[in-house]
N, C-alpha and C positions, 0 to 999 in steps of 0.2 A: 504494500500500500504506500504510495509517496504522497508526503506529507506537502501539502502547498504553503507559502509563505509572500507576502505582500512584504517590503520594505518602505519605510516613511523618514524618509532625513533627506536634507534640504543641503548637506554637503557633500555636492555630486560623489569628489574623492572616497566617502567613509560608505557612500552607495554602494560602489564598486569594492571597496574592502570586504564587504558582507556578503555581496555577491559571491564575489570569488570562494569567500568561504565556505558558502554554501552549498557551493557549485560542486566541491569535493566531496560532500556527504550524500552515501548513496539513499535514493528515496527521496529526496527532500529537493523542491522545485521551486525556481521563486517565481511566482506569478504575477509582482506587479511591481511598481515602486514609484513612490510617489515624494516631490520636492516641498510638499505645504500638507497639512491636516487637513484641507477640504479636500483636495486632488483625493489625499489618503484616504478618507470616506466613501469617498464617490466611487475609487476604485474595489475597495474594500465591499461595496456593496453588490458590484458586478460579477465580483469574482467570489468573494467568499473563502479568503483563505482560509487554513487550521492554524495557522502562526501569522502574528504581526510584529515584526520589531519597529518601537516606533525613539525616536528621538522626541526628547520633553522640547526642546525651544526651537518650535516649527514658526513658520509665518503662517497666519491666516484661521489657523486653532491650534493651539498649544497642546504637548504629547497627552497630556493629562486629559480635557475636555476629549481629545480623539478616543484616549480609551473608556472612558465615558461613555462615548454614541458609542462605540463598537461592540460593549460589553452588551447594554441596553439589546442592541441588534442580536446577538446572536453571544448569550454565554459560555456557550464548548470555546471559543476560542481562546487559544493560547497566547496570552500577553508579555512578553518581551521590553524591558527596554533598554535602549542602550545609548547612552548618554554621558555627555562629561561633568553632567549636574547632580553628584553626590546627596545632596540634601532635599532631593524628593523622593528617597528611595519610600518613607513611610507613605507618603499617598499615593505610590505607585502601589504597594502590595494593600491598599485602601480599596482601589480598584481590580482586587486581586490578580495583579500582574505574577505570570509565571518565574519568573529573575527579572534581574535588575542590572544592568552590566555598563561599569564607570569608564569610560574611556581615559588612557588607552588602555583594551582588555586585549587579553591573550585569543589567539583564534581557536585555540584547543579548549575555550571556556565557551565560545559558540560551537562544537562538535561536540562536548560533553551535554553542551544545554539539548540542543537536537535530540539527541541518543535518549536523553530522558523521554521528552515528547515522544520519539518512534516508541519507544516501547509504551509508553500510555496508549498512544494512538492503537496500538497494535495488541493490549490486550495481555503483554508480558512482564509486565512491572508486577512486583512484589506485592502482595495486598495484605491487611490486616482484616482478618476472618469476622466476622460476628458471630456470635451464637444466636442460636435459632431465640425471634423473637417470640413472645407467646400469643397465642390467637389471640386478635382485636374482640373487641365487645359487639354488642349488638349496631352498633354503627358501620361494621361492612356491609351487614344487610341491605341498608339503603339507598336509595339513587338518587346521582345529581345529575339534573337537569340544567342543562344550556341552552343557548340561540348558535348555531351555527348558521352565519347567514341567514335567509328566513326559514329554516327549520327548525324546530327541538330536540333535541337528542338525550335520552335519557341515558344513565351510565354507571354501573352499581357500583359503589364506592370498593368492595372486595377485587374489582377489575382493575383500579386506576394503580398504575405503577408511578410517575411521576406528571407532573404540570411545569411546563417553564414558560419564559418570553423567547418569541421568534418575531422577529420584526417589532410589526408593531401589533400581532398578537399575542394571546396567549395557548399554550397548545395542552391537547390533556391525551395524555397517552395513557392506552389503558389494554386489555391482555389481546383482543381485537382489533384493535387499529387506533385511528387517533379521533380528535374532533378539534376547533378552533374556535374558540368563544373572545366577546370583546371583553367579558370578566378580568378585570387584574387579580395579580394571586394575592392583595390581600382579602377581595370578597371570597374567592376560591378556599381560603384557609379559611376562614371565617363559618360559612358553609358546612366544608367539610365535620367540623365540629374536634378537632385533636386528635388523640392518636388513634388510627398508626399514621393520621399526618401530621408532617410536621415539616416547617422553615428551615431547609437546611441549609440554605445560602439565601443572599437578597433574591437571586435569578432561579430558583426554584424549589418547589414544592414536592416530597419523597412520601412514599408508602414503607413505609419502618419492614412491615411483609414482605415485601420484596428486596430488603437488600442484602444480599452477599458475602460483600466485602469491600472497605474503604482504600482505595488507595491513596497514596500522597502525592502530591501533583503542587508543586513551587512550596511555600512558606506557610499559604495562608490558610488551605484548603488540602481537602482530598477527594480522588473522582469516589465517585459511588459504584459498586458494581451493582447492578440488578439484573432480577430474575426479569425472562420475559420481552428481554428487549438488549438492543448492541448498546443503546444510548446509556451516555456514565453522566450522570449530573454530578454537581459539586457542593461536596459539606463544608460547613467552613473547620475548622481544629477547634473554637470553641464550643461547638455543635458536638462532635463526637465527644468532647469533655462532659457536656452535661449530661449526653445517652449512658456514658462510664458509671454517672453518679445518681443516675435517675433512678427511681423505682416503676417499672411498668407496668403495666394491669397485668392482673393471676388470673386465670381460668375463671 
């Protein structure tokens, strides 16, 4: 599976450094690149990479507001940045950027950052197990209902594997397919009534039942493995803190 990558830096030179570097790592493609954070958007939106490395001091929107929209758009993506401005690195991983990379960095710190990503992307990275949660209460039983477009689709809560934002919707995937409601996930949590859902990142909403196993994925987060489906959402490390300390419902 080759990993696609956008580039966002506004100094042609450190474009082609990254390039280059890239260019050595088998699998891994770079698909765009772009001189400002709007270009970066725009292309970003066309193409859809899995990686964006972006530079914080762009012309036209700054690294930060880019990864902003781009997270918003679409949260599986892997945020990168690589910059000679040490002192955003906290509201880079605010944004939950994958690394953070101070210029001048080593090229073998972009092949190691890679190698991480293939292997998440690809399903080989180390996980930490969960133990089996205990059956939910009488709230899988029941079904939520949405507007997809003009229809209703009703959807038994025991189905639903995970909910996130895609675009500028919301999406709810569930053991049959998916559906797209103009719902945001705080009605959708809301709704749902707790557990076995629950907020595991801003960008989305988990089935405790369906998960797996956590992987760690940058600093700030870990992917989710679930049952049911390829798609890995992200928990945040405080989030599996509290699941460590929780007490869950018993039979």
């Amino acid at each position: 599976m080759t990993v696609s990558v956008l580039i966002v830096e506004d100094d042609p030179a450190m474009r082609l450094v990254l390039k280059k570097a890239l260019a050595e790592i088998e699998e891994v493609e770079v698909v765009g690149e772009a001189g400002d954070g709007r270009q970066g958007l725009q292309i970003f939106q066309s193409r859809r990479p899995r990686v964006v490395f972006i530079d914080i001091d762009l012309p036209g929107k700054n690294g930060l507001e880019l990864a902003r929209e781009i997270f918003d758009l679409s949260p599986w993506t892997y945020l990168i940045f690589a910059t000679a401005y040490g002192e955003y690195r906290d509201e880079a991983f605010d944004v939950y950027a994958f690394d953070y990379l101070v210029k001048p960095f080593k090229i073998l710190r972009i092949r190691q950052t890679m190698e991480r990503i293939k292997a998440l992307v690809a399903g080989k990275a180390d996980g930490r197990m969960v133990s089996k949660f205990p059956p939910a209460s009488k709230v899988t039983r029941r079904k939520l209902m949405v507007k997809d477009g003009s229809n209703y689709v009703l959807v038994n809560h025991n189905e639903i594997i995970l909910i996130t934002r895609e675009g500028r919707d919301t999406v709810i995937y569930y053991k049959s397919g998916q559906v797209r409601t103009d719902k945001n996930l705080t009605e959708l949590e809301e709704l749902l009534g707790g557990y076995p859902f629950i907020r595991s990142h801003k960008g989305f909403i988990i089935n405790l039942e369906m998960v797996r196993a956590f992987v760690p994925s940058g600093r700030t987060c870990y992917e989710v493995i679930m049952a049911n489906t390829p798609k890995r959402p992200l928990i945040t490390w405080e989030k599996v803190k509290e699941l460590e300390e929780m007490t869950l419902p018993k039979k």
